[in-house]
Backbone of each chain as ProteinMPNN parsed JSONL, in Angstrom:
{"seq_chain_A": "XXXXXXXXXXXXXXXXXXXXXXXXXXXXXXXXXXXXXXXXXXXXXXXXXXXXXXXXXXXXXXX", "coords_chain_A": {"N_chain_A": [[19.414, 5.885, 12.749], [19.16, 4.314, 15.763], [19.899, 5.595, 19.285], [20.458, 5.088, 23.287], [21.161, 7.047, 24.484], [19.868, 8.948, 25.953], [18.824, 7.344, 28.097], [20.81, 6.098, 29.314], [22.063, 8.431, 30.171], [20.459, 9.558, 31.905], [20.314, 7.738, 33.957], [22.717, 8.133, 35.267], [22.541, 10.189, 36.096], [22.763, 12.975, 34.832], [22.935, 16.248, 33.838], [21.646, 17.108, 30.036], [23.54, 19.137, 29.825], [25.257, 18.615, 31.7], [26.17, 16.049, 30.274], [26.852, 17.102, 27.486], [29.014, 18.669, 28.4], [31.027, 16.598, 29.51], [31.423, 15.439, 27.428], [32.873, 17.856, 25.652], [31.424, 19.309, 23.628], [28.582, 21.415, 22.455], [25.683, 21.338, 23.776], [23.198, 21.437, 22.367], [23.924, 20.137, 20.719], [23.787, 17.429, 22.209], [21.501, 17.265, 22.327], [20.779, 17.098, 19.74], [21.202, 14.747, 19.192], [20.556, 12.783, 20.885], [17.971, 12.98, 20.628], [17.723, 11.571, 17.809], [18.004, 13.293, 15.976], [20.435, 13.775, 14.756], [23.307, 12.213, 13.276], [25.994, 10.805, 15.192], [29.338, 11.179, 14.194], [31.944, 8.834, 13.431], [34.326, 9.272, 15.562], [33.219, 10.46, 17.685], [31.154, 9.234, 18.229], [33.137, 7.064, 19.584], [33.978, 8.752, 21.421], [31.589, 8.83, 23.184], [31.204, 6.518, 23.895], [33.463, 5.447, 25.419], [33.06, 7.266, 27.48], [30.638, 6.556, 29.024], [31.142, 3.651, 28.786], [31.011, 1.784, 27.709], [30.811, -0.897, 25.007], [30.196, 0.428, 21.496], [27.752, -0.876, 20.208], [26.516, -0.952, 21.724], [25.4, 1.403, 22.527], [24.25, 2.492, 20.381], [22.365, 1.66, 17.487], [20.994, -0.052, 14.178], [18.413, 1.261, 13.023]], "CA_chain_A": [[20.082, 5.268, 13.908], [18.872, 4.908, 17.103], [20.337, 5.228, 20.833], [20.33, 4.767, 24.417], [21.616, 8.289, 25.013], [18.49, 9.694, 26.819], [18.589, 6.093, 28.783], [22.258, 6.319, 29.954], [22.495, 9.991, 30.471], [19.633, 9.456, 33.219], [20.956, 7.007, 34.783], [23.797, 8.649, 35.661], [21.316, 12.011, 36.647], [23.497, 13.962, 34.291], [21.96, 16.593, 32.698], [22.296, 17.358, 28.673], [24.444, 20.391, 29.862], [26.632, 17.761, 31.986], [26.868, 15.314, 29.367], [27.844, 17.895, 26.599], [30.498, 18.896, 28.797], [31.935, 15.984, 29.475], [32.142, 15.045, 25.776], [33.006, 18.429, 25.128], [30.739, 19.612, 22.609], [27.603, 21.864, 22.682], [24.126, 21.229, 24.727], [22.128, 21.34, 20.844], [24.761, 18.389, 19.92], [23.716, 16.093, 22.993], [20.178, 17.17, 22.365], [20.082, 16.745, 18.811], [21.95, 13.164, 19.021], [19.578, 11.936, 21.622], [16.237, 12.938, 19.825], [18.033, 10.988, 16.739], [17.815, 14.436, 14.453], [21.697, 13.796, 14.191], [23.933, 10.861, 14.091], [27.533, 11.33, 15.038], [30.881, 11.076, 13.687], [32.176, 7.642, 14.678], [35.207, 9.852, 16.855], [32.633, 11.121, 18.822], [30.441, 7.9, 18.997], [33.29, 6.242, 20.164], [33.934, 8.899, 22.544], [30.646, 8.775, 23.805], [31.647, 4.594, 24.136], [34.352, 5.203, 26.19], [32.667, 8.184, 28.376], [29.617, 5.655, 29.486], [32.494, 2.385, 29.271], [30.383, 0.838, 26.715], [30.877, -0.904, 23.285], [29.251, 1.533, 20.881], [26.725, -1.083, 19.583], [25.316, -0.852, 23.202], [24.782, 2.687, 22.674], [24.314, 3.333, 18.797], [21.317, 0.642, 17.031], [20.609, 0.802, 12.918], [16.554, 1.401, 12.661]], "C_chain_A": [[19.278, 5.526, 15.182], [19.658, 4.545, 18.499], [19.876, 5.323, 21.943], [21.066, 6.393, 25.289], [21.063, 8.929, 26.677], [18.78, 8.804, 28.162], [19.939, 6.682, 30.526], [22.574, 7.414, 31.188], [21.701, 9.746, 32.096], [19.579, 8.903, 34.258], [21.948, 6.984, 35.702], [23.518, 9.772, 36.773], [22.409, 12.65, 36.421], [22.321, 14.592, 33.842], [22.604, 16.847, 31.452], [23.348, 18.052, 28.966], [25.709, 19.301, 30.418], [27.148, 16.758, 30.895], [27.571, 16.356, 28.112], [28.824, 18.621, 27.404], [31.561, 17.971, 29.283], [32.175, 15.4, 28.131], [32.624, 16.591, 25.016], [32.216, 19.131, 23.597], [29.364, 20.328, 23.345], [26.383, 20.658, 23.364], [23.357, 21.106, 23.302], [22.73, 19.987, 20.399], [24.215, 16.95, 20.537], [22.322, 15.827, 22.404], [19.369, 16.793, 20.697], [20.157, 14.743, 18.868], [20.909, 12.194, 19.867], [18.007, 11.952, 21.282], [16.285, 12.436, 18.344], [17.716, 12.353, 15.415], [19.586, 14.347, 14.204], [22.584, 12.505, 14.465], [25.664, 11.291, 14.352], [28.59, 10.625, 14.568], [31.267, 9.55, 14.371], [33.272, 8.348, 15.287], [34.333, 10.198, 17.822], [31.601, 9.927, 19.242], [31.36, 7.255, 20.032], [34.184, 6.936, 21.661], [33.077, 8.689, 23.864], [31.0, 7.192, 24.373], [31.911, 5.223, 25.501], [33.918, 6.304, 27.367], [31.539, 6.904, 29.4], [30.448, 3.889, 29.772], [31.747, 1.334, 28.675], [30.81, 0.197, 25.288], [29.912, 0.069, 22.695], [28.011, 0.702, 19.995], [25.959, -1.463, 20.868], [24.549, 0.277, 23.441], [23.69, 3.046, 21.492], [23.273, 1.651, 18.141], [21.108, 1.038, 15.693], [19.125, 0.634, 13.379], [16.155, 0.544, 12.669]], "O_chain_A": [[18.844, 6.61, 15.572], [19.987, 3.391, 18.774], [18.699, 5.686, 21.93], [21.333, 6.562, 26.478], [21.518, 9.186, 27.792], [18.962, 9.395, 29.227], [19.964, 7.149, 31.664], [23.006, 7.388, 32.34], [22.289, 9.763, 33.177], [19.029, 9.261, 35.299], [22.127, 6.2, 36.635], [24.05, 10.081, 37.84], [23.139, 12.991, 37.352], [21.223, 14.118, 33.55], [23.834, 16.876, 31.41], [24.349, 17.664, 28.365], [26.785, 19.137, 29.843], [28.347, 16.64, 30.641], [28.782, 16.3, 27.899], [29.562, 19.311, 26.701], [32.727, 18.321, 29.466], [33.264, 14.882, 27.886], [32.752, 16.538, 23.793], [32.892, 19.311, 22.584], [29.019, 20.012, 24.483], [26.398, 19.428, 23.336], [22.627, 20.132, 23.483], [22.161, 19.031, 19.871], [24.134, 15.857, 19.976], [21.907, 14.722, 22.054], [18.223, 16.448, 20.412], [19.33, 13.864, 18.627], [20.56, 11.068, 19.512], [17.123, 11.155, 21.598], [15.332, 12.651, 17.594], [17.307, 12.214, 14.262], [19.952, 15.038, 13.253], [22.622, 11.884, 15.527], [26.317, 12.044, 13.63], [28.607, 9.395, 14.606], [30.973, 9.19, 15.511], [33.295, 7.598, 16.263], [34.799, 10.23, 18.961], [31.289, 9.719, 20.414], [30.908, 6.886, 21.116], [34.755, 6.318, 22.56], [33.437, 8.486, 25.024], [30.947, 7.045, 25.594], [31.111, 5.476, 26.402], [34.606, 6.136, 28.375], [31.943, 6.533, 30.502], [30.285, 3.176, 30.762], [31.807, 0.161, 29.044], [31.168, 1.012, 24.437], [28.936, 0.477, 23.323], [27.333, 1.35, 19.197], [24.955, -2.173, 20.932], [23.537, 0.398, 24.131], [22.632, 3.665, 21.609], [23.715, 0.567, 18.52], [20.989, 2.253, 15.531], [18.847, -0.266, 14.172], [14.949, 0.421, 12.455]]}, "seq_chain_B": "XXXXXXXXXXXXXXXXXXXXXXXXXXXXXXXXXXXXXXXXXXXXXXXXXXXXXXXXXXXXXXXXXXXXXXXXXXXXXXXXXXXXXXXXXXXXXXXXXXXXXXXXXXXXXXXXXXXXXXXXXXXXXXXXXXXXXX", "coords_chain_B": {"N_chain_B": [[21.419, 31.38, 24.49], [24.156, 29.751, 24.515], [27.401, 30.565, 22.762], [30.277, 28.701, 21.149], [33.672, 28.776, 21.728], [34.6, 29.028, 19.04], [32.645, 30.052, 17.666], [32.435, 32.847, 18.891], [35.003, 34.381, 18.523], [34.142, 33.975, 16.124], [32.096, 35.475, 15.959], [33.44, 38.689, 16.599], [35.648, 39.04, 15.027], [33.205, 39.414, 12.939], [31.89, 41.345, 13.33], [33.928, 43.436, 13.684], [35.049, 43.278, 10.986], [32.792, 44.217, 9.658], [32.298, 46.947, 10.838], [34.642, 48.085, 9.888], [33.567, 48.081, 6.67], [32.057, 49.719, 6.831], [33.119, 52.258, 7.594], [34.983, 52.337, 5.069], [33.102, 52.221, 3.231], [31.627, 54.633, 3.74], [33.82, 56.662, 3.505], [34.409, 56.33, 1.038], [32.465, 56.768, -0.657], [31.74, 59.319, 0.196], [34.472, 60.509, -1.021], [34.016, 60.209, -3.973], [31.793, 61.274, -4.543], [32.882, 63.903, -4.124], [34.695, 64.126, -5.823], [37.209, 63.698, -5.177], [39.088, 61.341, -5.92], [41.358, 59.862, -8.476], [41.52, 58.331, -11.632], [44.365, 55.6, -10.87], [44.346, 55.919, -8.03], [41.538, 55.973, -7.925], [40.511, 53.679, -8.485], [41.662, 51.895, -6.8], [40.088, 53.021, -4.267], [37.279, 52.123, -5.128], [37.401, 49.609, -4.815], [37.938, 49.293, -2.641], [35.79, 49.082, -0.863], [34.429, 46.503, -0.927], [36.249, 44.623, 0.001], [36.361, 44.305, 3.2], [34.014, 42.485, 3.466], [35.03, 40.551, 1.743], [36.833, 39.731, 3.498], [34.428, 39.057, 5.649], [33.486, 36.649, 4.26], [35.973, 35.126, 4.79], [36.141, 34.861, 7.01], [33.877, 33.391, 7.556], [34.707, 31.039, 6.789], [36.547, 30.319, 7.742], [35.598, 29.993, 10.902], [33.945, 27.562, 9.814], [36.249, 26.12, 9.829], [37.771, 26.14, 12.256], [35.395, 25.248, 14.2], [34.792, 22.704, 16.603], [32.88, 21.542, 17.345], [31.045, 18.766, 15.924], [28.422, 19.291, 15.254], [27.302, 21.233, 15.454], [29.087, 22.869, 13.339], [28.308, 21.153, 10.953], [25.349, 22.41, 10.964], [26.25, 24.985, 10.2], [27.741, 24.805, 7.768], [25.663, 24.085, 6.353], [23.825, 26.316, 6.725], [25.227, 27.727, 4.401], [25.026, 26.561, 2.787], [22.205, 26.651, 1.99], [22.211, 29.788, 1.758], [23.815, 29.973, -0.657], [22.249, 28.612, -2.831], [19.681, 30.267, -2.837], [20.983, 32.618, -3.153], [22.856, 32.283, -6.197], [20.524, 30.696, -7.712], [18.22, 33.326, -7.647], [20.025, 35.059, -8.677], [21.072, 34.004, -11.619], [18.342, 33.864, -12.059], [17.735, 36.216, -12.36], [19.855, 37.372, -14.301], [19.251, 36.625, -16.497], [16.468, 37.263, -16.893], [17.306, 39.94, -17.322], [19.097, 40.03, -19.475], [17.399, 39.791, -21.978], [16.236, 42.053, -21.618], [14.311, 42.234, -19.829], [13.925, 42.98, -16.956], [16.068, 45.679, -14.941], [19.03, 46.293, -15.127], [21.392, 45.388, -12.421], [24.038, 45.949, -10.116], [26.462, 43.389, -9.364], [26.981, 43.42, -6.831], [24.945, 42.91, -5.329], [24.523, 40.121, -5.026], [26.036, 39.142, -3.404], [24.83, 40.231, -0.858], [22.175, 39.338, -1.134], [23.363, 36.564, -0.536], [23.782, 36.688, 1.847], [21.164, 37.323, 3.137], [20.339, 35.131, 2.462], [21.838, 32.751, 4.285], [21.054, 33.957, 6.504], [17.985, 32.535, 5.524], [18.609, 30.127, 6.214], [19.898, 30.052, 8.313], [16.789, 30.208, 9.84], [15.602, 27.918, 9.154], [17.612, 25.979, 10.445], [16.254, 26.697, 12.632], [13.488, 25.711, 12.851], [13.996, 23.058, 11.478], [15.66, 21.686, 13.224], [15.333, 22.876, 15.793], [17.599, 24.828, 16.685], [18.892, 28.059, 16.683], [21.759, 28.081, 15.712]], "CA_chain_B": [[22.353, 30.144, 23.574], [25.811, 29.605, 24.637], [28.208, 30.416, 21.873], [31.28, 28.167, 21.223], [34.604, 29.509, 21.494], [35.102, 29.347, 17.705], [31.721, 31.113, 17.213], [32.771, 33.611, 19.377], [36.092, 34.44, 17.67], [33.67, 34.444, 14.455], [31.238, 37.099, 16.16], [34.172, 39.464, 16.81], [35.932, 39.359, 13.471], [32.702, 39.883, 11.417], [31.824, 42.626, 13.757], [35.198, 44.01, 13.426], [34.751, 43.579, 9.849], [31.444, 44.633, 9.842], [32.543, 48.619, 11.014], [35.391, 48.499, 8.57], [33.181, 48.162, 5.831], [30.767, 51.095, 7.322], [33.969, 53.191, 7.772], [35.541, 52.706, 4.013], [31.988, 52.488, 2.348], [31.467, 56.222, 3.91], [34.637, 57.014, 2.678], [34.474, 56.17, -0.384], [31.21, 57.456, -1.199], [32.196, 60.887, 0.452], [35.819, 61.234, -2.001], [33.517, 59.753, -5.118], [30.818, 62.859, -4.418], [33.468, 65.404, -4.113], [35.361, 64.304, -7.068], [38.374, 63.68, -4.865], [40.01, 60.508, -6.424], [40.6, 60.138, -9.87], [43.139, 57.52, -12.121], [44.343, 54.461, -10.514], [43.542, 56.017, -6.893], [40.161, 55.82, -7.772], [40.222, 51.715, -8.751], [41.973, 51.813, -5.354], [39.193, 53.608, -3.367], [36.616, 51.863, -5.148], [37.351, 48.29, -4.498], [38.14, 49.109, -0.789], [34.493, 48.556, 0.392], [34.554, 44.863, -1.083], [37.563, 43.58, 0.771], [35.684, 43.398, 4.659], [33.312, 41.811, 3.134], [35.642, 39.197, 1.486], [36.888, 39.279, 4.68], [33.736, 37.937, 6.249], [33.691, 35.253, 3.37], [37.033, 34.803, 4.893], [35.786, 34.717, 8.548], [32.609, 32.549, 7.744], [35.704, 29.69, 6.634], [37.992, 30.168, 9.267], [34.371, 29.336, 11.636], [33.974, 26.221, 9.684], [37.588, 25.592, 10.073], [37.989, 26.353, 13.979], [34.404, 24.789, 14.831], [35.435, 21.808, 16.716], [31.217, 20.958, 17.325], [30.465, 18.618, 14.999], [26.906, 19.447, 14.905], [27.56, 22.564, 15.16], [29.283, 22.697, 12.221], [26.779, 20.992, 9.951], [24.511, 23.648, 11.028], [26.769, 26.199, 9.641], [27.441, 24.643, 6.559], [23.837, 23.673, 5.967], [23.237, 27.504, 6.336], [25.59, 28.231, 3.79], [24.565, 26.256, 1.22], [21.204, 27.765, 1.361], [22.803, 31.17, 1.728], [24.734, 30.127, -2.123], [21.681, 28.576, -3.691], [19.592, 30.979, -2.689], [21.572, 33.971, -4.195], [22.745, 32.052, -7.489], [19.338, 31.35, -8.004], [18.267, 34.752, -7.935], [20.805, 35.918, -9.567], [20.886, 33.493, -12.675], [17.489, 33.793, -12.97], [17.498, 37.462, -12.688], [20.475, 37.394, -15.098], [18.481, 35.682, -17.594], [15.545, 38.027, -17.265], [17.723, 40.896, -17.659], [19.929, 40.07, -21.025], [16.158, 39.484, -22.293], [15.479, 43.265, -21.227], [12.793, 42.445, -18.522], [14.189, 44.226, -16.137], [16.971, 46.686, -15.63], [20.762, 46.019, -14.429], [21.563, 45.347, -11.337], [25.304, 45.521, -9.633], [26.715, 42.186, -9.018], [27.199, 42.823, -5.403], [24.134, 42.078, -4.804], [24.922, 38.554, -4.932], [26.773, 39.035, -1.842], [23.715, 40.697, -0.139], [21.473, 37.933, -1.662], [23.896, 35.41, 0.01], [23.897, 37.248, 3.294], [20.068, 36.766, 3.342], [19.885, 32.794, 2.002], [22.283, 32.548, 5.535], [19.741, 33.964, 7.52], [17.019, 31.682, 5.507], [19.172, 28.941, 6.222], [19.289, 29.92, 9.975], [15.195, 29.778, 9.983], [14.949, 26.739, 8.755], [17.764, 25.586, 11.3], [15.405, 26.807, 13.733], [12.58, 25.07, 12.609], [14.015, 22.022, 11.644], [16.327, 21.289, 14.733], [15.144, 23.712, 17.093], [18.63, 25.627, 17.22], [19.322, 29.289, 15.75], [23.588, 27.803, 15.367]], "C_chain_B": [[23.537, 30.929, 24.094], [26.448, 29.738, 23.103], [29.641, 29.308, 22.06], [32.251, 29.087, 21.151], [34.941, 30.036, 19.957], [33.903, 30.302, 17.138], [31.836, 32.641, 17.978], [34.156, 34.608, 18.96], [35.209, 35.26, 16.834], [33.02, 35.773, 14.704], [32.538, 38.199, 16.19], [35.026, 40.222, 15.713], [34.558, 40.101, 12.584], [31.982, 41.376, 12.468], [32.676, 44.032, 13.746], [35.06, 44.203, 11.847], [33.639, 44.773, 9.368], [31.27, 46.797, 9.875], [33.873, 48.729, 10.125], [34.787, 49.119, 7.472], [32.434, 49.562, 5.979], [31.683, 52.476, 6.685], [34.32, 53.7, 5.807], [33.812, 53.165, 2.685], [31.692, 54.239, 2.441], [32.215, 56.973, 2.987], [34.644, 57.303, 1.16], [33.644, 57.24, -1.593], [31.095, 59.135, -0.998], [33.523, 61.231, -0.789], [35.386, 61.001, -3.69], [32.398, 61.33, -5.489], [31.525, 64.268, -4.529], [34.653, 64.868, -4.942], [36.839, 64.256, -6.604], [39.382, 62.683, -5.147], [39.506, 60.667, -7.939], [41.601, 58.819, -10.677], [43.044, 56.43, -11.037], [43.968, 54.671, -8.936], [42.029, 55.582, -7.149], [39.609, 54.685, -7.706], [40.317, 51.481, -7.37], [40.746, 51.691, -3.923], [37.923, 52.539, -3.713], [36.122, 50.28, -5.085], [37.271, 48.044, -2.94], [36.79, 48.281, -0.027], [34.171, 46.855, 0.542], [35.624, 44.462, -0.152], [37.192, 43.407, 2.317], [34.966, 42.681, 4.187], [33.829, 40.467, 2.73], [36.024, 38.427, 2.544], [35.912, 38.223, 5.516], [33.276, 36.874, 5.459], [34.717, 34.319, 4.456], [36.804, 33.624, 6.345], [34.776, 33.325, 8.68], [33.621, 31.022, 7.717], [36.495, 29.637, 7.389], [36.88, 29.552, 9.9], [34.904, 27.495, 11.374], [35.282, 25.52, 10.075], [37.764, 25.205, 11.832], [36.993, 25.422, 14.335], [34.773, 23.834, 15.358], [33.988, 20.516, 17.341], [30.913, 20.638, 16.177], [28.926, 18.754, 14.205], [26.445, 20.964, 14.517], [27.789, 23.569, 13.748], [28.586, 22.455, 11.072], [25.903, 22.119, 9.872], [24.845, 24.663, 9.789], [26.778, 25.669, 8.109], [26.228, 24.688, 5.707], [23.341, 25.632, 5.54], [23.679, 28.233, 4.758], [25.463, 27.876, 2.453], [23.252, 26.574, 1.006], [21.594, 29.414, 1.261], [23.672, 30.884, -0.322], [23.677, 29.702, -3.233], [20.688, 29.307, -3.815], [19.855, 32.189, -3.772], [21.93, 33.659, -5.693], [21.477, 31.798, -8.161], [18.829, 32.394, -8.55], [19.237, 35.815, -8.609], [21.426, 35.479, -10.946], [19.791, 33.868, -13.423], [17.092, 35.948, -13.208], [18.83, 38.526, -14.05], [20.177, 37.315, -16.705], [17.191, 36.954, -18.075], [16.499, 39.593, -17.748], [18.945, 40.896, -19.318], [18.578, 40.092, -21.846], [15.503, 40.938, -22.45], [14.227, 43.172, -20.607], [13.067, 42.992, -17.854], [15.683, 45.024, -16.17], [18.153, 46.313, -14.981], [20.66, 46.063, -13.214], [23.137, 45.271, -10.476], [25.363, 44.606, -8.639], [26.956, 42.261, -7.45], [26.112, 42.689, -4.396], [24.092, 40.897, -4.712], [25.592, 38.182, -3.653], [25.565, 39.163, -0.583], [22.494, 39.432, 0.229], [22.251, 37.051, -0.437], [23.663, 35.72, 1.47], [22.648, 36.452, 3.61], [19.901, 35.023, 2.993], [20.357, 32.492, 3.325], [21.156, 32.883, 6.665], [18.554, 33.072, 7.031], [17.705, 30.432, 6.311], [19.167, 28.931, 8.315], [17.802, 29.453, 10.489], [15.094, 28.256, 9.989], [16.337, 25.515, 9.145], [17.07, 25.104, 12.695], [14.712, 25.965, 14.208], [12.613, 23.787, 12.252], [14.782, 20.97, 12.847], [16.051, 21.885, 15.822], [16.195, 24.618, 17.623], [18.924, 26.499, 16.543], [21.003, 29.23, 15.235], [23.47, 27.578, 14.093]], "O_chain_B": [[23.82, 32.126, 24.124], [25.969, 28.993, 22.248], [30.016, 29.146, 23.221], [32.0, 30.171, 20.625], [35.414, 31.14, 19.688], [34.126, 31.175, 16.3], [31.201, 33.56, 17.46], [34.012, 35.788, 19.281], [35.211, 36.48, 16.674], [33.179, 36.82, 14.077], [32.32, 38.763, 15.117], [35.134, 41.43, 15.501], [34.693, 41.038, 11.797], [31.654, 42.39, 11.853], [32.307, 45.206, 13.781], [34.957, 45.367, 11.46], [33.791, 45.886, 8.863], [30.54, 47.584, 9.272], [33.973, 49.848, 9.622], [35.081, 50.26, 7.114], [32.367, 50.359, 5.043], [31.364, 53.319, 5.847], [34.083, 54.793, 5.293], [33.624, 53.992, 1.793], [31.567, 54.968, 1.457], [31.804, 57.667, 2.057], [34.846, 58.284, 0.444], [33.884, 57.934, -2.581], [30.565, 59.957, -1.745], [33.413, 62.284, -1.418], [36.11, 61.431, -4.588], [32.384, 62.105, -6.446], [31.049, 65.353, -4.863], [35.734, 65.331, -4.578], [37.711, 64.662, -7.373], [40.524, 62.92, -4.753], [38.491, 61.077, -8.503], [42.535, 58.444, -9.968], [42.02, 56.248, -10.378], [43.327, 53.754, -8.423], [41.498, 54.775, -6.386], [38.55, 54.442, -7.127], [39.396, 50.993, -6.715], [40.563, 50.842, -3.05], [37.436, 52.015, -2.711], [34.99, 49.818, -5.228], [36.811, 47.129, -2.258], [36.705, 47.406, 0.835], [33.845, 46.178, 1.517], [35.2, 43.54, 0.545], [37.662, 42.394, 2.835], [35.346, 41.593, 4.62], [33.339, 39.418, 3.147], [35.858, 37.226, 2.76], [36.212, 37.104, 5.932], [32.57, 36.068, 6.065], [34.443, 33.193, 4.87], [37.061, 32.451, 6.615], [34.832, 32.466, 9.56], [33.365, 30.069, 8.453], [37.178, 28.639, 7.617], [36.875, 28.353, 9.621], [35.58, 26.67, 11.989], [35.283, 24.41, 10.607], [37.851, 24.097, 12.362], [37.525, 24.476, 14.915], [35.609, 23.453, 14.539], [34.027, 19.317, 17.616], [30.569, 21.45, 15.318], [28.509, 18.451, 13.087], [25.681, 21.535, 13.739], [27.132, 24.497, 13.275], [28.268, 23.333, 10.27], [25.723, 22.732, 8.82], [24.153, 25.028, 8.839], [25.924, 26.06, 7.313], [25.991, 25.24, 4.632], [22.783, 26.079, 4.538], [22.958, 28.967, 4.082], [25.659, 28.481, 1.399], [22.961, 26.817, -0.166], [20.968, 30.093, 0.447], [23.956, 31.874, -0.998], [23.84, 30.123, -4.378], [20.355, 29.326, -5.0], [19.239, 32.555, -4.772], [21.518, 34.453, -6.539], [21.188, 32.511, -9.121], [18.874, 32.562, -9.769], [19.127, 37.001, -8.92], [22.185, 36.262, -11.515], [19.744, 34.132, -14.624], [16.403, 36.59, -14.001], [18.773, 39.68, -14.476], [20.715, 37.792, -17.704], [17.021, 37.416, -19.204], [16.031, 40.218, -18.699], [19.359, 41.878, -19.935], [18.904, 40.739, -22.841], [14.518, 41.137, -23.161], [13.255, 43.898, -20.82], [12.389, 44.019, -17.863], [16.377, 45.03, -17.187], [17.859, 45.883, -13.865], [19.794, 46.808, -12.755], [23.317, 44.093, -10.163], [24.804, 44.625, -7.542], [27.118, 41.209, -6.832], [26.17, 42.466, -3.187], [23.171, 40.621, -3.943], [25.621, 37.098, -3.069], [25.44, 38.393, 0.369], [22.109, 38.885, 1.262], [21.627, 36.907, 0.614], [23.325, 34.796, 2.211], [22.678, 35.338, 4.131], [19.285, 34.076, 3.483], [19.48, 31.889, 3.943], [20.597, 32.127, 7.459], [17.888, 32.677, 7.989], [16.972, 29.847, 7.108], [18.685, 28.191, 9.173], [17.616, 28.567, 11.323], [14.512, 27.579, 10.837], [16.383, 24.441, 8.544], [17.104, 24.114, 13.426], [14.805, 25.425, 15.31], [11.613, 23.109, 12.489], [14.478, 19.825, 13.183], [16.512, 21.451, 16.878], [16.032, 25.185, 18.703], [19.361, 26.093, 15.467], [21.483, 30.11, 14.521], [24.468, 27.335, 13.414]]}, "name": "protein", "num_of_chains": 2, "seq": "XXXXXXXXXXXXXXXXXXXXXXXXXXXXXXXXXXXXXXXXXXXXXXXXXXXXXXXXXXXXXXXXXXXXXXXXXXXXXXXXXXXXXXXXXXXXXXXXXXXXXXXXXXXXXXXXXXXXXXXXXXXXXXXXXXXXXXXXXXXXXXXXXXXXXXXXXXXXXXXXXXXXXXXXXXXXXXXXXXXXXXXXXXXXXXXXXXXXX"}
C-alpha cells in the first residue's frame, strides 16, 4: 500500500509526534505507516480519513 | 522511547513479578539445602518458583490484551512468536538428541529461559527490521 501520510502531515506542519497524538497511537505507528513498513487496520485508516477530512482512497493507494 | 500506558502497566507487573520469583527461588533453594520441607510441603515449595514466571506468561497476555497500538502490538506478538519458535526448536531438537544419548538431560524449564531469549531475538530483529526496540 501506499500513502499520502508524509504529504498531508506536512502540510498541516504537524509533526509525527503531533499526528500520533491526535490519532492517538504511538510516534513508531505514524512513522512506520508513513514509510509504508506497516499498513493499518481499516479503524484506524478510517480514523486517519476523518482526522485529515478525507475519503481514505485519497490517503491509502494499492501499489 | 516513550512507553504506552499498557506497556507501562506490563513493565511494573513483570518487575513485580520478576522479585517474587528472586524472593521464592532463594527460598526454596535455602529450605531444599537444609532439608527443611519434606512430603506434600515440599511439592508445595518446589513449584512456588514457577508460578511468577507463569505469571509473566500471564502479564506478557494481559500486554497484548490492554495494547490499544496497533502497531505496537504486532511488534509484540511478532516477538513472541520468535520467542516460541525459537525455544521449541531448541528444545525438540535437543529432545531428540538427548533420547538418542548425545547429550545429557536437561530440566524442562529451560524452555521458559529459551523463550525468554527468542523474545529478546525477536526484539533485535524488531530493531533492525522497523527501527523500533517495542
Amino acid at each position: 500500500m501506499n500513502n499520502r501520510l508524509k504529504v498531508l502531515r506536512a502540510e498541516r506542519n504537524w509533526s509525527q509526534a503531533d499526528l500520533a497524538e491526535r490519532l492517538e497511537v504511538s510516534r513508531q505507528s505514524v512513522n512506520a505507516i508513513e514509510t509504508g513498513k506497516y499498513d493499518p487496520s481499516l479503524p484506524l485508516a478510517f480514523r486517519i480519513a476523518a482526522l485529515f477530512e478525507l475519503p481514505i482512497e485519497a490517503i491509502f493507494s494499492a501499489d | 522511547m516513550i512507553c504506552s500506558p499498557a506497556q507501562k502497566r506490563y513493565n511494573k507487573r513483570v518487575i513485580g513479578l520478576s522479585l517474587i520469583y528472586a524472593g521464592l527461588l532463594i527460598g526454596a533453594v535455602w529450605l531444599f539445602k537444609h532439608h527443611a520441607v519434606s512430603g506434600p510441603l515440599a511439592w508445595i515449595v518446589a513449584i512456588l518458583p514457577a508460578l511468577p514466571i507463569i505469571g509473566i506468561f500471564a502479564a506478557i497476555g494481559g500486554y497484548i490484551v490492554e495494547e490499544s497500538d496497533e502497531y505496537l502490538r504486532m511488534l509484540l506478538i511478532r516477538q513472541t512468536l520468535y520467542g516460541s519458535g525459537f525455544s521449541l526448536s531448541i528444545a525438540t531438537g535437543w529432545g531428540f538428541l538427548e533420547s538418542f544419548g548425545m547429550v545429557h538431560h536437561v530440566e524442562t524449564y529451560w524452555v521458559s529461559i529459551l523463550w525468554f531469549a527468542g523474545l529478546g531475538i525477536g526484539q533485535l530483529v524488531n530493531r533492525i527490521t522497523e527501527g523500533s526496540w517495542s
